[in-house]
Backbone as a printed PyTorch tensor [residue, N CA C, xyz], in Angstrom:
tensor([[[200.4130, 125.6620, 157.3770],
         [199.1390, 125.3450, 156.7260],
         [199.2190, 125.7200, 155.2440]],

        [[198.1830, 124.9890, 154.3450],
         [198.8870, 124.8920, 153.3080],
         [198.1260, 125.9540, 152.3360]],

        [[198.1990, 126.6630, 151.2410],
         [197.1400, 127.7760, 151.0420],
         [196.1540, 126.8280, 149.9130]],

        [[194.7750, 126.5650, 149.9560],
         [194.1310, 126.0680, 149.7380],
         [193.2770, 126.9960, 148.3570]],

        [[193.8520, 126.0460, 146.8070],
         [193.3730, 127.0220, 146.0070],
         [192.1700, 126.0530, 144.8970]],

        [[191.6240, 126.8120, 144.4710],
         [190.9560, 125.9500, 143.1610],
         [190.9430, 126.8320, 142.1950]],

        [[191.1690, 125.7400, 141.0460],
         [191.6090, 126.4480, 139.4690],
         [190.6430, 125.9730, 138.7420]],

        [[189.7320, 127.1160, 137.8530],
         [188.8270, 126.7020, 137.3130],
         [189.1160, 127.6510, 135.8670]],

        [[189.0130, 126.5770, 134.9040],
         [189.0910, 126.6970, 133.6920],
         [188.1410, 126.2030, 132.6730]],

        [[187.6940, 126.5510, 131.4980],
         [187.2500, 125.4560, 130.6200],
         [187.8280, 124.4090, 129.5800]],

        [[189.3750, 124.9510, 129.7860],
         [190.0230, 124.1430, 128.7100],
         [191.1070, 122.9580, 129.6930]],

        [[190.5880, 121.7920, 129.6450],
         [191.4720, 120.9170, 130.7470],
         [193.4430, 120.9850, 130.4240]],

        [[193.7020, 121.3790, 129.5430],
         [194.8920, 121.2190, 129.3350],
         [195.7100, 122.9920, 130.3120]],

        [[194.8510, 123.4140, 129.9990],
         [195.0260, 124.7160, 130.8940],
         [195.0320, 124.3320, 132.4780]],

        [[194.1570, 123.7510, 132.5460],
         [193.7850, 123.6100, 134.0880],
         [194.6550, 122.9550, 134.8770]],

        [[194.6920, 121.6120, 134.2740],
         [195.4960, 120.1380, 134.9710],
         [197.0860, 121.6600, 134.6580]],

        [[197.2910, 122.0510, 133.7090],
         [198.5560, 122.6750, 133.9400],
         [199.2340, 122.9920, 134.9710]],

        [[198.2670, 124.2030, 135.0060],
         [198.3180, 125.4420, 136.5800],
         [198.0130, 124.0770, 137.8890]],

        [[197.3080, 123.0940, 137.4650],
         [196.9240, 122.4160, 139.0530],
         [198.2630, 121.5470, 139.0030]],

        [[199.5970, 121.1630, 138.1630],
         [200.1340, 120.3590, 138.3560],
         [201.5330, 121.4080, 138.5960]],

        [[201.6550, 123.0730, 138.0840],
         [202.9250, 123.8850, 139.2150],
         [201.8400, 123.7630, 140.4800]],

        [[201.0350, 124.1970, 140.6420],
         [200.8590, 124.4560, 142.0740],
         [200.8440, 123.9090, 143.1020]],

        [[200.3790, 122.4890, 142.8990],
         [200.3060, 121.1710, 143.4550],
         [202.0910, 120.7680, 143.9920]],

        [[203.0080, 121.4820, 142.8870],
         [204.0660, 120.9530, 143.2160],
         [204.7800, 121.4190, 144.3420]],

        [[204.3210, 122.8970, 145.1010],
         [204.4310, 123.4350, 145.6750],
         [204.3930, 123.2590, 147.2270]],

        [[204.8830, 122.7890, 148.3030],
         [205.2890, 122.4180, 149.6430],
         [204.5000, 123.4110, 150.4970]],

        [[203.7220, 124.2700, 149.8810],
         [203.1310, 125.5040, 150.5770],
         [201.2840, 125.7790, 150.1570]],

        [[201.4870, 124.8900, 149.4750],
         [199.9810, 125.1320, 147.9150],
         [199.6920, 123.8010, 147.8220]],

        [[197.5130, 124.2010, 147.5670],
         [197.2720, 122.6890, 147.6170],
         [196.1540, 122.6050, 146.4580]],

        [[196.0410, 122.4400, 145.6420],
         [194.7170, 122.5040, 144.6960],
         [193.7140, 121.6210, 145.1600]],

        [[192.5130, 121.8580, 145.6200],
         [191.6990, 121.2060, 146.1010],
         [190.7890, 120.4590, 145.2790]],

        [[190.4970, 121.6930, 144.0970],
         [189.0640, 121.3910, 143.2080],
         [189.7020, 121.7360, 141.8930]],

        [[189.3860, 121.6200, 140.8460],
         [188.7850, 122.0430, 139.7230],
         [187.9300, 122.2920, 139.1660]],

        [[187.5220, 122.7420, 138.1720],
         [186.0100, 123.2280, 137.8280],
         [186.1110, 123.5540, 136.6140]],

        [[185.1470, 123.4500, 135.5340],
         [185.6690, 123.8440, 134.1960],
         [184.6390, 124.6660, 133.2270]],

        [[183.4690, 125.4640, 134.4530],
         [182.8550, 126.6150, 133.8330],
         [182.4940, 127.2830, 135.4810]],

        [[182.2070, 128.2600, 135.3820],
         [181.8530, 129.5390, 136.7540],
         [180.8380, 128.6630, 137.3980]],

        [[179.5530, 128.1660, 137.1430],
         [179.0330, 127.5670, 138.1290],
         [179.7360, 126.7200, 138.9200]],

        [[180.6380, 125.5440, 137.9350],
         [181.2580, 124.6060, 138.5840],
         [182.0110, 125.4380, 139.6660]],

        [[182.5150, 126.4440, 139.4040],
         [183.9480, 127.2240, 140.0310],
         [182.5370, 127.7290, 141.3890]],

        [[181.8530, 128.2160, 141.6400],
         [181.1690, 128.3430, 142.5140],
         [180.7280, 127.5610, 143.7880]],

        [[180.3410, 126.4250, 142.8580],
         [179.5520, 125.3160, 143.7110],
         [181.4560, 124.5280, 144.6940]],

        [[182.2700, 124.6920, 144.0870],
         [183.7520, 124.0450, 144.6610],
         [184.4810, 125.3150, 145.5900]],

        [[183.6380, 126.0560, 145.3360],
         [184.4700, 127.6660, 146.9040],
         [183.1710, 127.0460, 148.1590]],

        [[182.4060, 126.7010, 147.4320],
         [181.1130, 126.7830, 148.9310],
         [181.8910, 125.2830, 149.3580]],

        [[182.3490, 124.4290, 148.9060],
         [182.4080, 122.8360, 149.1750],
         [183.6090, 122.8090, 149.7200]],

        [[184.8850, 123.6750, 149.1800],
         [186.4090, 123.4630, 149.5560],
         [186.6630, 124.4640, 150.3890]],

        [[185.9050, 125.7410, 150.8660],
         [186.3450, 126.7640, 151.1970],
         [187.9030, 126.8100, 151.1500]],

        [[188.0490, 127.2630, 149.7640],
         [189.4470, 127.6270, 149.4420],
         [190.2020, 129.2130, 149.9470]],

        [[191.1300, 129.2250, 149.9160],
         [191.7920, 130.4390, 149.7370],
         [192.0690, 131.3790, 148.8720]],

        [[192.3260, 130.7790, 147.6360],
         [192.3720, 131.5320, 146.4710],
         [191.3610, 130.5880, 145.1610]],

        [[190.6980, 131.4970, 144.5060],
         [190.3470, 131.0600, 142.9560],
         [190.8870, 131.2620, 142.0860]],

        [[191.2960, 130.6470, 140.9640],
         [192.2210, 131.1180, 139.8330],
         [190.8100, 130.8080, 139.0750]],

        [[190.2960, 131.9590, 138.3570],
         [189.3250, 131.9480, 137.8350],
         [189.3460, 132.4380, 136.4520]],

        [[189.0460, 131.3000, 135.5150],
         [189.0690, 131.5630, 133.9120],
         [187.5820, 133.2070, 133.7600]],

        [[188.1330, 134.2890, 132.9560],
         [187.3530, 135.2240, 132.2690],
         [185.7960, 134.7280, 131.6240]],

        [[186.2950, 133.7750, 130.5800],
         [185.4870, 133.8300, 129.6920],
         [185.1300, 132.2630, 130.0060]],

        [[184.2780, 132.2480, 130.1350],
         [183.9230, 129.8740, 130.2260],
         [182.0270, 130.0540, 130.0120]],

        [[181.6260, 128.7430, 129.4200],
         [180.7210, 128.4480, 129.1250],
         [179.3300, 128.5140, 130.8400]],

        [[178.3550, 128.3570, 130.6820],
         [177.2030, 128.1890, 131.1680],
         [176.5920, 129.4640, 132.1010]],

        [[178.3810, 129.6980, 133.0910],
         [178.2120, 131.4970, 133.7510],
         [179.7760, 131.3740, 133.4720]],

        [[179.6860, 133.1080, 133.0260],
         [181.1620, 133.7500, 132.7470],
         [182.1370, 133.5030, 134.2750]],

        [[183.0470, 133.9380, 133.9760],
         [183.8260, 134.2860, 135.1960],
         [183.5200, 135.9490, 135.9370]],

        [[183.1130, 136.4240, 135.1900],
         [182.3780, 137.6590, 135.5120],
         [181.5950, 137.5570, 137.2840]],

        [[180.3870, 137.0100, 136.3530],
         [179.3910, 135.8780, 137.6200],
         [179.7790, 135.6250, 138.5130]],

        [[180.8460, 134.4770, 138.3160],
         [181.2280, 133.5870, 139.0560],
         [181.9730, 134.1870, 140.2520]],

        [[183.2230, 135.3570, 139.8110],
         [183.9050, 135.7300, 140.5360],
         [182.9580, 137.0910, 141.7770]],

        [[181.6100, 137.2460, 141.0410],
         [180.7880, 138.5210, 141.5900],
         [180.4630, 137.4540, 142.8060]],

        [[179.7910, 136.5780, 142.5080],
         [178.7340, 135.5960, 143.6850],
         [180.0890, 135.3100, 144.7110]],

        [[181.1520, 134.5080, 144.0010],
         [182.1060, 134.0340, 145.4650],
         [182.2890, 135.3830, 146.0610]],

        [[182.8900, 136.0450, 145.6720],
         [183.4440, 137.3630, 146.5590],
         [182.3360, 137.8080, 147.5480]],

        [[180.6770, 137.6710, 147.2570],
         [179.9080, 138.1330, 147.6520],
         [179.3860, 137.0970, 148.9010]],

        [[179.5280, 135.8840, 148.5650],
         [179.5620, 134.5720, 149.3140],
         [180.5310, 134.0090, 150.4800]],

        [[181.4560, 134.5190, 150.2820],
         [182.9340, 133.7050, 150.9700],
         [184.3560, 134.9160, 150.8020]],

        [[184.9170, 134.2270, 151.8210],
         [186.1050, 135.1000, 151.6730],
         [187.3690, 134.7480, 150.9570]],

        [[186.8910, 134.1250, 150.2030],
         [188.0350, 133.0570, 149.1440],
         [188.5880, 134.6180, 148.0880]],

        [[189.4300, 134.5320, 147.7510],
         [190.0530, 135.8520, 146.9570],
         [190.3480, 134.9530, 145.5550]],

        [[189.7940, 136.0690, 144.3870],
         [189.7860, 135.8530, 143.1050],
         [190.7180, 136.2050, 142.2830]],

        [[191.5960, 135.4750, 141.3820],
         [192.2340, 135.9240, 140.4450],
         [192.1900, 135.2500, 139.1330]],

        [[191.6620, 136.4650, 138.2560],
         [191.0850, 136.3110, 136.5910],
         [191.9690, 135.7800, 135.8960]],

        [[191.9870, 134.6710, 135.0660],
         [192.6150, 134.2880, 134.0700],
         [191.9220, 135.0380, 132.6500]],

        [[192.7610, 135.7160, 131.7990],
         [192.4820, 136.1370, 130.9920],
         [193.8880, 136.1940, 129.4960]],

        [[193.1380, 135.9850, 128.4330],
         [194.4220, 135.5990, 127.6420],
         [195.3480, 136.9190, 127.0190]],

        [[194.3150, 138.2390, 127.1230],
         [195.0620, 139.2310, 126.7130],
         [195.1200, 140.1250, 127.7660]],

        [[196.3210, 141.5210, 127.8660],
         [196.9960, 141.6680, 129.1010],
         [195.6080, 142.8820, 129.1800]],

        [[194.4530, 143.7530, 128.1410],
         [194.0450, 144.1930, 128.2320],
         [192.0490, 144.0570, 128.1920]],

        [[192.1130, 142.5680, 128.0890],
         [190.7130, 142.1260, 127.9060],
         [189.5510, 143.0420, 128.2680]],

        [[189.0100, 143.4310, 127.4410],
         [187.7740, 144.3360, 128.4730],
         [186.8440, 143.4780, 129.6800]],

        [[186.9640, 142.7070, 129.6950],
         [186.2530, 142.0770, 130.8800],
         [187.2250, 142.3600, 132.2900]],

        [[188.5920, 142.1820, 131.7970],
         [189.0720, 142.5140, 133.3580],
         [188.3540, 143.5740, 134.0230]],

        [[187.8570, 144.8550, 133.3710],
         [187.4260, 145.7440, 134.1390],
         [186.6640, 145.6930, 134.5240]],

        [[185.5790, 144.4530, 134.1500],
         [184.2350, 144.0820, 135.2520],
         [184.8310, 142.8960, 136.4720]],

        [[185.8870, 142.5040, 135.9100],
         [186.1470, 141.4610, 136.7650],
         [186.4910, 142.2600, 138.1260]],

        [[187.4630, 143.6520, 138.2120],
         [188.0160, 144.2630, 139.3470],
         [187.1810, 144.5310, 140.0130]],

        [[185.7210, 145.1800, 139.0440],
         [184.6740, 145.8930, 140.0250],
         [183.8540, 144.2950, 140.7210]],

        [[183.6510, 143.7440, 139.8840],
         [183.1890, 142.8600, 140.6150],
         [184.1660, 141.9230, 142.1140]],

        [[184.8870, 142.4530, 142.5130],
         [185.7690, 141.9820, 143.3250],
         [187.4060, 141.3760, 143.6800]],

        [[187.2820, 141.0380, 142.3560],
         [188.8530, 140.3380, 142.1160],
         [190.0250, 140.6200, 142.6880]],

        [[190.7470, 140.8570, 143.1680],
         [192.0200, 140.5680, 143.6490],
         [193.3500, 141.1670, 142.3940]],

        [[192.6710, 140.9020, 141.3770],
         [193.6040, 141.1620, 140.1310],
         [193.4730, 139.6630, 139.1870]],

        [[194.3940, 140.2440, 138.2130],
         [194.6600, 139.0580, 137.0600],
         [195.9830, 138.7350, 136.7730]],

        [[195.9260, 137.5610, 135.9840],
         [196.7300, 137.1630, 135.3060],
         [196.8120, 136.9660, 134.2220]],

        [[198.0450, 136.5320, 132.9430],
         [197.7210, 136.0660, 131.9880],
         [197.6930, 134.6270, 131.1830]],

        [[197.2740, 133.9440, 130.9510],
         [197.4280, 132.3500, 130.8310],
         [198.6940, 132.1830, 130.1530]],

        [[199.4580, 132.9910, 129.8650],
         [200.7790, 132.2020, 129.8800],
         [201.4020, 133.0900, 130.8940]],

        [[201.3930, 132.8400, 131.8540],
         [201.9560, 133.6740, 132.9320],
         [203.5810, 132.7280, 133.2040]],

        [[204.0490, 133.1710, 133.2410],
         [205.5990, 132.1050, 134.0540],
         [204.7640, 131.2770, 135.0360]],

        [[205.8590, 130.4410, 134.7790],
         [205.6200, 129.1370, 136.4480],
         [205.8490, 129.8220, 137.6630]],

        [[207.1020, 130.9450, 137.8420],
         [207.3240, 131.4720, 139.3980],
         [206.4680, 132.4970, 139.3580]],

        [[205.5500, 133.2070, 138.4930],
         [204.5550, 134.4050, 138.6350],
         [203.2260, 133.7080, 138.9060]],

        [[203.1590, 132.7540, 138.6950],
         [201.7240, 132.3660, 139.0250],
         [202.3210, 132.0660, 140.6840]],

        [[202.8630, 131.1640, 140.5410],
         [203.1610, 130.5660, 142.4980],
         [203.2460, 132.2410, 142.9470]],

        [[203.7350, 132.9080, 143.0000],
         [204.0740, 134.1650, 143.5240],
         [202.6430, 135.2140, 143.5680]],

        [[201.6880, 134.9260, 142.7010],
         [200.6940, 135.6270, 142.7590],
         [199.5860, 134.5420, 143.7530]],

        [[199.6630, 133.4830, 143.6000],
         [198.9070, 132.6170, 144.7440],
         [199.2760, 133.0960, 145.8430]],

        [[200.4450, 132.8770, 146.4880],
         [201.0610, 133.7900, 147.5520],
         [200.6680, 134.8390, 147.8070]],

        [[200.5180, 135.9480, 147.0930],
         [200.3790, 137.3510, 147.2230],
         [198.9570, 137.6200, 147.8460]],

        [[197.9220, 137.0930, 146.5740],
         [197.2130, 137.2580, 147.2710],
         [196.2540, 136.1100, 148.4690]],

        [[197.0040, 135.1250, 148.2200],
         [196.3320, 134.5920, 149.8290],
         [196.6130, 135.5350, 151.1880]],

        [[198.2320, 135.8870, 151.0370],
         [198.1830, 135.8940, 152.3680],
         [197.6790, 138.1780, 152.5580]],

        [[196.8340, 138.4180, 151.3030],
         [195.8090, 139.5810, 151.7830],
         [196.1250, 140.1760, 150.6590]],

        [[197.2830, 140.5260, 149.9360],
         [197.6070, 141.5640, 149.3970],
         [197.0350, 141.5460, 147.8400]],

        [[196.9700, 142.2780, 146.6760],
         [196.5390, 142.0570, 145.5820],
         [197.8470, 142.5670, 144.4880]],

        [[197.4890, 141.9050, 143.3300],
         [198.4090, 142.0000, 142.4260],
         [198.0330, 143.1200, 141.6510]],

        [[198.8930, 144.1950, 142.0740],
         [199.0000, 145.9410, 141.8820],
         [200.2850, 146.2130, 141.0090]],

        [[201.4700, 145.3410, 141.4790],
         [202.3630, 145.9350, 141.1600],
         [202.8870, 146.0250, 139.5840]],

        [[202.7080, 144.9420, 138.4590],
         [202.3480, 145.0970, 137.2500],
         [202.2130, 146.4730, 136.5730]],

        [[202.9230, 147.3120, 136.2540],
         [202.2690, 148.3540, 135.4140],
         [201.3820, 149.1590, 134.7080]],

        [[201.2970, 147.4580, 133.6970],
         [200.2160, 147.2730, 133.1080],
         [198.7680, 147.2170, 134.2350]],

        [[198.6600, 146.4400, 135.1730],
         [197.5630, 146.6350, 136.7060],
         [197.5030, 148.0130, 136.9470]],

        [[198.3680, 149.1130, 136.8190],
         [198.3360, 150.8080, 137.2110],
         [197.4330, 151.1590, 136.2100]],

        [[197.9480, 150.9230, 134.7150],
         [197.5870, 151.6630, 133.8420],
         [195.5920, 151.0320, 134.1350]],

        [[195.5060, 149.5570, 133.8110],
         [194.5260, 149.2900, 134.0610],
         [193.2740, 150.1860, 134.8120]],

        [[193.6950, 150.2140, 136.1720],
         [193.2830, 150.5160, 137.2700],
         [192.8030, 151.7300, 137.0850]],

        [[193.4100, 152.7650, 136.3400],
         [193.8040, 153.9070, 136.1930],
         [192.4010, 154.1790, 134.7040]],

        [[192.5590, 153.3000, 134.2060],
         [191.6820, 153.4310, 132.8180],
         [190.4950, 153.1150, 133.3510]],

        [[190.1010, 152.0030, 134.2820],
         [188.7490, 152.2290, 134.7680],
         [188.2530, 153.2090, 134.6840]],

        [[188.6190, 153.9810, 135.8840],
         [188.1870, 155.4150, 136.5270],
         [187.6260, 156.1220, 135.4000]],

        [[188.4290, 155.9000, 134.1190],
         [187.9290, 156.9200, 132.4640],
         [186.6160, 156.5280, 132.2530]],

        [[186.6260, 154.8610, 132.1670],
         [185.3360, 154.5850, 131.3060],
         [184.1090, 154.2780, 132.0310]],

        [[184.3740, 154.0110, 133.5740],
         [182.9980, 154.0950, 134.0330],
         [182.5360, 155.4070, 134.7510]],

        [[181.4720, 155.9500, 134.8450],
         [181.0480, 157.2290, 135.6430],
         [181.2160, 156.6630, 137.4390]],

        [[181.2820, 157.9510, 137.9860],
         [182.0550, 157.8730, 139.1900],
         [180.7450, 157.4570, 139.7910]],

        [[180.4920, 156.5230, 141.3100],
         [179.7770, 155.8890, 141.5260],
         [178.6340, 156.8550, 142.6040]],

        [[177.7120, 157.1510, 142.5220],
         [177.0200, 157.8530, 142.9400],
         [177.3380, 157.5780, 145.2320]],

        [[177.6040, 156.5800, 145.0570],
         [177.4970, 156.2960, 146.4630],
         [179.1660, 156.0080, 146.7020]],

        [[179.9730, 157.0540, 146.6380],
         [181.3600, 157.0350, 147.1300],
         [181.7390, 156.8340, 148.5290]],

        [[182.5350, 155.6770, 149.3800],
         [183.1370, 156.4670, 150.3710],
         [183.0930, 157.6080, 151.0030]],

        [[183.4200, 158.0200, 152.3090],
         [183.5400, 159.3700, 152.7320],
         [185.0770, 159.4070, 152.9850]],

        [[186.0460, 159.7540, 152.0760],
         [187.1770, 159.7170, 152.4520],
         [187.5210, 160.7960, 153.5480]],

        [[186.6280, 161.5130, 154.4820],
         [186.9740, 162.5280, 155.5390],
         [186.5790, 161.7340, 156.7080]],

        [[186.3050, 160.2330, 156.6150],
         [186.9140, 159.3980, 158.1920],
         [187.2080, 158.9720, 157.8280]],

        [[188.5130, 159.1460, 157.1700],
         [190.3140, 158.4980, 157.1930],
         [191.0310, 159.8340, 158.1270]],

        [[192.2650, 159.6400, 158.6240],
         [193.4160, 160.6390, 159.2170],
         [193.5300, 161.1290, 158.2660]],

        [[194.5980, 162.0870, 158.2920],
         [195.8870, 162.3420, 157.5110],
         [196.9790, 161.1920, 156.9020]],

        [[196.8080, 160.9250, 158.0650],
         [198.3760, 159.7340, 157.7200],
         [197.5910, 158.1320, 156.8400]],

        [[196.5860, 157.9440, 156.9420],
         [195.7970, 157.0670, 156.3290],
         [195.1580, 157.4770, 154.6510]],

        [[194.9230, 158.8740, 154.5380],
         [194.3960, 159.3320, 153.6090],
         [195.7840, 159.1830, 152.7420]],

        [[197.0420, 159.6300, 153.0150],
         [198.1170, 159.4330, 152.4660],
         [198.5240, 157.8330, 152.1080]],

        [[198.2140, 157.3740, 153.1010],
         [198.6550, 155.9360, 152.3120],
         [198.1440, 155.1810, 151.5660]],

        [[196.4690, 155.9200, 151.5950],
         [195.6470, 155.4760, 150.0800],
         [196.0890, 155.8960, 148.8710]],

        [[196.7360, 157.3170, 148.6480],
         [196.9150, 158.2300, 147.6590],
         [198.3770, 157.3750, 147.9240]],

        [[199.0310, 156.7660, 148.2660],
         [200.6500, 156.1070, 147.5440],
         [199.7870, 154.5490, 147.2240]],

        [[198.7350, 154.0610, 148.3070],
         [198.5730, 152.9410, 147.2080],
         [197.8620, 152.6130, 146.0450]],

        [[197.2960, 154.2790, 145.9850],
         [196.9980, 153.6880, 144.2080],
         [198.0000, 154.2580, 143.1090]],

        [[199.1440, 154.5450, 143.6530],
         [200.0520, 155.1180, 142.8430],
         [200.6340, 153.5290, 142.6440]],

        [[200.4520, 152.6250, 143.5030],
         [201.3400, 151.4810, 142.9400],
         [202.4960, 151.0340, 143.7420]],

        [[202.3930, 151.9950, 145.1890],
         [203.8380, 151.2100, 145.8430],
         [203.4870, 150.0590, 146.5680]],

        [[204.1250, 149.3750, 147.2570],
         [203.9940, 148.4080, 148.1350],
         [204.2230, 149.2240, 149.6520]],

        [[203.7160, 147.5190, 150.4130],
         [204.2020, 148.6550, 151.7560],
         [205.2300, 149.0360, 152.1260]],

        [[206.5060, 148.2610, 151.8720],
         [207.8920, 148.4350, 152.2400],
         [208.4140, 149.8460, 151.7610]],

        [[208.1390, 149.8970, 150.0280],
         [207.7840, 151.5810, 149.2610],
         [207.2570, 152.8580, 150.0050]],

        [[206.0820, 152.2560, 150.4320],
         [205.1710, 152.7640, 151.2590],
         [205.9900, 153.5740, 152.8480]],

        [[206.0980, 152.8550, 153.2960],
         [207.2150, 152.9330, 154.2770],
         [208.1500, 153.7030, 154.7640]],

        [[208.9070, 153.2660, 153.6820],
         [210.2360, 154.5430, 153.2000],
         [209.7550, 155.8530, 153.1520]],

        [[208.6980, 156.3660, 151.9900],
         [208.3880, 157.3290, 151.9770],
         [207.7170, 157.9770, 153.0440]],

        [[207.4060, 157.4260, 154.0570],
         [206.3610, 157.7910, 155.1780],
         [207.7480, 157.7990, 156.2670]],

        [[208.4880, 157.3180, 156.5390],
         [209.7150, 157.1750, 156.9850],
         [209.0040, 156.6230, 158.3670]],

        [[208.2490, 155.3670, 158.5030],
         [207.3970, 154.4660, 159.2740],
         [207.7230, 153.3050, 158.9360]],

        [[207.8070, 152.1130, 160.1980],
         [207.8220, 150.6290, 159.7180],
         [206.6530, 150.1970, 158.8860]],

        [[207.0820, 149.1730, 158.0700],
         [206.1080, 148.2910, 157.1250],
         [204.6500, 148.1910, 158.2300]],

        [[205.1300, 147.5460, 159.4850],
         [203.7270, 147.1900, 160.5230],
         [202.6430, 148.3860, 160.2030]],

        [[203.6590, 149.4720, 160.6030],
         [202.5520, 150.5320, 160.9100],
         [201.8910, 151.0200, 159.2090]],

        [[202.7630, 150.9710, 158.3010],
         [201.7870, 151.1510, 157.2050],
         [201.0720, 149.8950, 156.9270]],

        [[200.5530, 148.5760, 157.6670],
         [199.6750, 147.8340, 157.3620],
         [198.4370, 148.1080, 158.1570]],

        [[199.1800, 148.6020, 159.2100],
         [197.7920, 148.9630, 160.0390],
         [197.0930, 150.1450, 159.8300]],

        [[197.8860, 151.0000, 158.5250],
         [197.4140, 151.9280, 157.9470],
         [196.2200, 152.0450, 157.0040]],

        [[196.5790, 150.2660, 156.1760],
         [196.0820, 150.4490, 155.1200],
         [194.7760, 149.5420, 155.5360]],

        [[194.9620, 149.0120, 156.6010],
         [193.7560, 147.7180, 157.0250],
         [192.9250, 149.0240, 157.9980]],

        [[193.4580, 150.1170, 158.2650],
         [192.2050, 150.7410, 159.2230],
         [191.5270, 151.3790, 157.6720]],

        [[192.3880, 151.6020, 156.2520],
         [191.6240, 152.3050, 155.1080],
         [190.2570, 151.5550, 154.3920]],

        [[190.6770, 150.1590, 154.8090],
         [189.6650, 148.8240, 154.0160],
         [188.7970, 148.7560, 155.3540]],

        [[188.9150, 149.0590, 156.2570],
         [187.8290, 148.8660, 157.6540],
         [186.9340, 150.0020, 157.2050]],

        [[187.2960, 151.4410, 156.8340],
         [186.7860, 152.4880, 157.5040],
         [185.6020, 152.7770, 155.6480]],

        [[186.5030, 152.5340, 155.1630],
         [185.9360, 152.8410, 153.5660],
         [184.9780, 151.4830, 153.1170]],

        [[184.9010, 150.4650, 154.1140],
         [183.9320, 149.1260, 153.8310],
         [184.5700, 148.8080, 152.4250]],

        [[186.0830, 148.5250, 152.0130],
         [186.3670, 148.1150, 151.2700],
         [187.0150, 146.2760, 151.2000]],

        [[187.2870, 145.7560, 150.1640],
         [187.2960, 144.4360, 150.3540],
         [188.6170, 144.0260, 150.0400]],

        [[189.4650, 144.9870, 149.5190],
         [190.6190, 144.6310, 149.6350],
         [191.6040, 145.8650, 148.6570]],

        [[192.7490, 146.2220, 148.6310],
         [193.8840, 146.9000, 148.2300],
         [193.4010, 147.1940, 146.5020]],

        [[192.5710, 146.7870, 146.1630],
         [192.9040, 146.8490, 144.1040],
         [191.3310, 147.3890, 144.3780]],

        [[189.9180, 147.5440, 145.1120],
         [188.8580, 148.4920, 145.7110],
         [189.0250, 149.5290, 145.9150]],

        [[190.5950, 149.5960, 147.0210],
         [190.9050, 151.0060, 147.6710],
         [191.5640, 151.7270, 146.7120]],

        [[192.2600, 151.1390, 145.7340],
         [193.1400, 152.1810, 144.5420],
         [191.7960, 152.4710, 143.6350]],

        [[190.9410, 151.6030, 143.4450],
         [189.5800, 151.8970, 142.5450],
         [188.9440, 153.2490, 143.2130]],

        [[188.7360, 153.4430, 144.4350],
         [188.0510, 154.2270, 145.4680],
         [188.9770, 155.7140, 145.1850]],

        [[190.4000, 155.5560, 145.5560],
         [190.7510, 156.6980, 145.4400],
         [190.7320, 157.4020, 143.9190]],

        [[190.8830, 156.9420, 143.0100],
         [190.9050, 157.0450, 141.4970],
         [189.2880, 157.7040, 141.1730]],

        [[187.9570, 157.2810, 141.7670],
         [186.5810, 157.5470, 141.2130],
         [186.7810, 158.9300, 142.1580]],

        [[187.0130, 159.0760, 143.7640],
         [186.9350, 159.6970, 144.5160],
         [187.7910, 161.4970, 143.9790]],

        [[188.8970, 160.6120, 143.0350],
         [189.3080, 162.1220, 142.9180],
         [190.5520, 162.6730, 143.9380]],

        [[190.7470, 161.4530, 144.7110],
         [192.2930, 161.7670, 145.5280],
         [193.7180, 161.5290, 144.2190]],

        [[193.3200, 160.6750, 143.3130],
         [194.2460, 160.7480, 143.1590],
         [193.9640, 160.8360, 141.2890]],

        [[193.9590, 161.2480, 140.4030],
         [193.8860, 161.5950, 138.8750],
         [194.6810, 160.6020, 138.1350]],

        [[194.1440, 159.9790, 137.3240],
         [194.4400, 159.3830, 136.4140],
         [195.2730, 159.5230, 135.6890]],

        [[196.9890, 159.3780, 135.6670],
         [198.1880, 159.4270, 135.1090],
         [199.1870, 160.0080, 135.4900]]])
């Protein structure tokens, strides 16, 4: 089955771009386009897609918006197009749900590879620059009055929050736990069950405000 995405941009030369690698793809299907956040809205309720590649900044509603309502609407997973690697909007974009970002000149095999990633659950963490990000949130917004209870997690679960906001993967993950990949997924999916979180780039947000794990 094929992963079902829509790319919404305001600049068509951007758009038709990204829709003509992805399209080329034997695995990837661009359904919609859209070329401001409402449009990008009204085409997740119509295509129920898999992934959004969702422009930051666009005319009538931001991507801000746009990416807050789908996430809140559908289970379609968001990823920000943004032109600089540090935009201050990414950091509303994460809280508002996103999945992670990209940058509009991203490579041809990093974009296919981040469609991938996060369709099939996971979020785009591994980036550096995504740590440091992630990590700088936690500075500039105040910690959220209504935290998680990170004391119904285990042991062995509380640990694999505190390695995934350090940035490993699960295979990383793994090793260090000296456990198969399976069992650290079922680690990290009982952490997003138990913490009512929405996905892997929430739970590194969660541990970072929470104070499991300090900023640098």
């Amino acid at each position: 089955m094929s992963i079902r995405v829509v790319v919404a941009d305001d600049q068509e030369l951007v758009r038709s771009g990204f829709t003509m690698i992805l399209d080329a793809q034997p695995d990837i299907e661009v359904v919609a386009e859209a070329a401001d956040g409402a449009e990008a809205v009204t085409a997740v309720r119509r295509h129920a897609p898999d992934v959004l590649l969702l422009d930051i900044r666009m005319p009538h509603m931001d991507g801000i918006e746009a990416a807050r309502r789908v996430c809140e609407q559908s289970s379609c997973r968001v990823v920000m197009l943004t032109t600089f690697d540090l935009d201050e909007y990414v950091y509303e974009a994460l809280y508002a749900g996103a999945s992670g970002f990209l940058l509009k000149d991203v490579r041809r095999d990093d974009l296919v590879h981040a469609v991938r990633v996060v369709a099939a659950g996971d979020s785009l963490l591994a980036p550096s620059v995504t740590r440091r990000l992630v990590a700088d949130i936690t500075r500039r917004r105040p910690k959220s009055p209504q935290l998680p209870a990170l004391s119904d997690l285990t042991a062995r679960e509380t640990e694999t929050l505190r390695h995934l906001a350090r940035g490993l993967t699960n295979a990383e993950i793994a090793a260090t736990l000296h456990v198969s990949e399976h069992t650290v997924k079922t680690h990290v999916s009982n952490v997003l069950s138990k913490l009512h979180l929405r996905d892997r780039v929430q739970a590194v947000i969660c541990a970072y405000e929470s104070g499991l794990v300090a900023p640098g």
